[in-house]
C-alpha positions, 0 to 999 in steps of 0.5 A: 405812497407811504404816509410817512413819506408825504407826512415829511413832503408835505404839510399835515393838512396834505397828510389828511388827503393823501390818506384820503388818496389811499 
């Protein structure tokens, strides 16, 4: 999934680990 799309799902602490994820 695109960060840009859990940036807006998610907080930004959620955005560090979904790049994490990645």
């Amino acid at each position: 999934m695109p960060r840009g799309n859990s940036r807006k799902k998610m907080p930004v602490a959620a955005t560090t680990t979904t790049t994490t994820k990645k």
